[in-house]
C-alpha positions as CSV (number, residue, x, y, z in Angstrom):
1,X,104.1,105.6,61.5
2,X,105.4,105.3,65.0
3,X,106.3,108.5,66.9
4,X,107.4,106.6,70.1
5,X,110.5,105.0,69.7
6,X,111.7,102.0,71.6
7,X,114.4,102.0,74.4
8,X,116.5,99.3,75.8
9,X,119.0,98.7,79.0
10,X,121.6,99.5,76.2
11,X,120.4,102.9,74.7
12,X,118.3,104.4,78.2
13,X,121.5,106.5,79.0
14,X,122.0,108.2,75.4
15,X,118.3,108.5,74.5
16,X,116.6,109.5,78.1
17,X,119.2,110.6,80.3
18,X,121.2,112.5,78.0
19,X,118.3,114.4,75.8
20,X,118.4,117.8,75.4
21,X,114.4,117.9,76.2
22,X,112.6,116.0,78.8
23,X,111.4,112.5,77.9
24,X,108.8,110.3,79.0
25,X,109.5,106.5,79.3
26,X,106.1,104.5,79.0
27,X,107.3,101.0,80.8
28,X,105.5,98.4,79.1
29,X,104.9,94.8,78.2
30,X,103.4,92.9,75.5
31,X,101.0,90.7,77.7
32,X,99.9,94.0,79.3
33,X,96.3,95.4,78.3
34,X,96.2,98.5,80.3
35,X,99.3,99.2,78.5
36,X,97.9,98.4,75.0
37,X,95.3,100.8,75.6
38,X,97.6,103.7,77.1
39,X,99.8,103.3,73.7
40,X,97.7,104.9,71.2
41,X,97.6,108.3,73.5
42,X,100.9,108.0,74.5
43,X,101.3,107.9,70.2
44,X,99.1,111.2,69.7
45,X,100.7,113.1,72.5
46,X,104.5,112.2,71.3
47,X,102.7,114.0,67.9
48,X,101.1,117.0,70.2
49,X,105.0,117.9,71.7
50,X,106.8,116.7,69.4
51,X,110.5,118.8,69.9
52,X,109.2,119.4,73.1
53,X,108.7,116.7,74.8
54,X,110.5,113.2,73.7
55,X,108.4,109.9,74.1
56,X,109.7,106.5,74.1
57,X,108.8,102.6,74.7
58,X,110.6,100.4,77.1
59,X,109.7,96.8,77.3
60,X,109.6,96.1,80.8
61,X,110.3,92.3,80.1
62,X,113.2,92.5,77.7
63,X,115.0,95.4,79.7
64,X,115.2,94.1,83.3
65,X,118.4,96.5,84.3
66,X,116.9,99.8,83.6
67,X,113.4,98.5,85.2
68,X,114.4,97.0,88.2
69,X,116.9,100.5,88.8
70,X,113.5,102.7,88.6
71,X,111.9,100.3,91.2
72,X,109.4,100.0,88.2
73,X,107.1,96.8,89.7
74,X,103.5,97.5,88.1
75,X,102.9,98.7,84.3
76,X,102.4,100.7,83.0
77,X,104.3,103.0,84.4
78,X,105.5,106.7,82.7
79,X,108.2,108.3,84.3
80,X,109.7,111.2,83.5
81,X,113.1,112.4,83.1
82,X,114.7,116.0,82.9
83,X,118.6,116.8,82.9
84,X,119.3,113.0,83.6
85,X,116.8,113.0,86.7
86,X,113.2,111.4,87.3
87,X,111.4,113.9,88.1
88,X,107.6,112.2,88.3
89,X,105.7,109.0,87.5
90,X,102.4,108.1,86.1
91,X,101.0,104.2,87.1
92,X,98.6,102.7,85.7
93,X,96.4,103.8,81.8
94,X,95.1,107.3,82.1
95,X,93.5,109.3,79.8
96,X,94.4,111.4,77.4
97,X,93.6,114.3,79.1
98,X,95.0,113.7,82.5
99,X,98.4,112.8,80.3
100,X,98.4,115.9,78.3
101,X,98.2,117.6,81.7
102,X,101.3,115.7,82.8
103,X,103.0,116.8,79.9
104,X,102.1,119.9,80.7
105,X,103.2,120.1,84.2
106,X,106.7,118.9,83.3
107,X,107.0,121.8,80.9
108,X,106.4,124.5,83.2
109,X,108.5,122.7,85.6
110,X,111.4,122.4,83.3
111,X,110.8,126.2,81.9
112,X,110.8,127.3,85.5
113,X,114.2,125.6,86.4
């Protein structure tokens, strides 16, 4: 089962902007490969913080508004948000340990605001 959930230009403001707990939005697209191999980490770490750390899908393609306000222009690209702000962005696959230590980063940043 899928632990990242999808968002759209529609839902960004209610389910990114407006958690309770930072999220991470993985801008993607179905043509992408870097992005098909980022998706299965991006799947184990939403599992590794889950309650802690919220991560969700949004298909660059499909969801040009929110995209094109980030200045998004190469995928993938993971920002994340605190409190309704970016507060840093990941381009390009990485791997799973260079995430996990983004994820980690944002928590101490969010624990020491």
């Amino acid at each position: 089962m899928s632990t990242t959930s999808p968002v759209t230009d529609a839902t960004f403001t209610a389910e990114v902007l407006e958690s309770p707990i930072p999220v991470v939005v993985d801008f993607w697209a179905p043509w992408c490969g870097p992005c098909r191999l980022v998706a299965p980490v991006l799947e184990e770490l939403s599992d590794q913080y889950a309650g802690r750390i919220k991560v969700v899908k949004l298909n660059s393609d499909e969801n040009p508004v929110v995209t094109g306000n980030y200045g998004v222009v190469s995928i993938p690209t993971l920002n994340f948000y605190s409190g309704g702000e970016l507060i840093r962005s990941v381009i390009g696959a990485r791997p799973k340990q260079v995430l996990a230590q983004e994820f980690e980063a944002v928590l101490a940043e969010v624990a020491g605001a």
